[in-house]
C-alpha positions as CSV (number, residue, x, y, z in Angstrom):
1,X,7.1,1.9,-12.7
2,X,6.2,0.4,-9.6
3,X,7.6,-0.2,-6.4
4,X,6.2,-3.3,-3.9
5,X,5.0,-2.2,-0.6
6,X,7.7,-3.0,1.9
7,X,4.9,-2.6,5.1
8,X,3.2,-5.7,6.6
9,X,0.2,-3.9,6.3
10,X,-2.4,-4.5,3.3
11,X,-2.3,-1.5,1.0
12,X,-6.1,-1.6,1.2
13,X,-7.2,-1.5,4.7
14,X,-10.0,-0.3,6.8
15,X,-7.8,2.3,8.6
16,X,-9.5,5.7,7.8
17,X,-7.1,7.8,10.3
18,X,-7.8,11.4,10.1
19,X,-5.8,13.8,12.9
20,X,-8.0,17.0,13.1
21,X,-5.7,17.7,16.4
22,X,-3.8,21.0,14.5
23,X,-7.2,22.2,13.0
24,X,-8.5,22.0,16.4
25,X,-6.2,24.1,17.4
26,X,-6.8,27.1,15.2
27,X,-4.4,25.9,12.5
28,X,-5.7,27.4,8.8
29,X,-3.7,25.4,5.9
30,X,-2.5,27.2,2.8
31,X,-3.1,24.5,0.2
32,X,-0.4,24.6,-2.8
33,X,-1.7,26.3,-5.8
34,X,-2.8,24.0,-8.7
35,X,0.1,26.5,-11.0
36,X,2.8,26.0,-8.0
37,X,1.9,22.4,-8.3
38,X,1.9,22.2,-12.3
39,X,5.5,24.6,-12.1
40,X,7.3,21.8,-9.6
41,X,6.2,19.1,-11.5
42,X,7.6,20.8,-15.1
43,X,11.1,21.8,-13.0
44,X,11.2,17.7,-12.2
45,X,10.8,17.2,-15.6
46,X,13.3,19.3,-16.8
47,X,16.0,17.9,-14.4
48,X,14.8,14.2,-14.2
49,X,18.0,13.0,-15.9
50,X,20.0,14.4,-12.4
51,X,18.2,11.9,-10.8
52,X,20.6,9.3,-8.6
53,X,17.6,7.1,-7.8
54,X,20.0,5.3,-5.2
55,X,19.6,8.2,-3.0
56,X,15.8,8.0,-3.2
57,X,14.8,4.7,-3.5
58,X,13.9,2.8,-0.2
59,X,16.2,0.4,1.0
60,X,14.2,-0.5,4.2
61,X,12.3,-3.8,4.7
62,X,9.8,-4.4,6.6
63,X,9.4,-7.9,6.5
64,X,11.5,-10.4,8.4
């Protein structure tokens, strides 16, 4: 499934924003684990059918 970009901005742009502001700072990331990852996505899964999609689907639009 796929959902049309609601931005006014082209999906493919030559924006490459990076903010390195935090790491500057002395911030060290703890990456999620590849198994923590692969466990959440299994849980989803499991539950998908719980789903109310009108609470998650965007309703906002961008364009006037």
């Amino acid at each position: 499934n796929y959902l049309e970009n609601p931005r006014v901005e082209l999906e493919q742009h030559y924006f490459n924003a990076k903010n390195t502001n935090l790491l500057d700072l002395g911030l060290q990331p703890h990456y999620l684990s590849d198994s923590l990852l692969d466990s959440l996505l299994n849980y989803a899964i499991q539950y998908k059918q719980r789903v109310d999609k009108d609470h998650i689907l965007p309703k906002v639009s961008w364009k006037r």
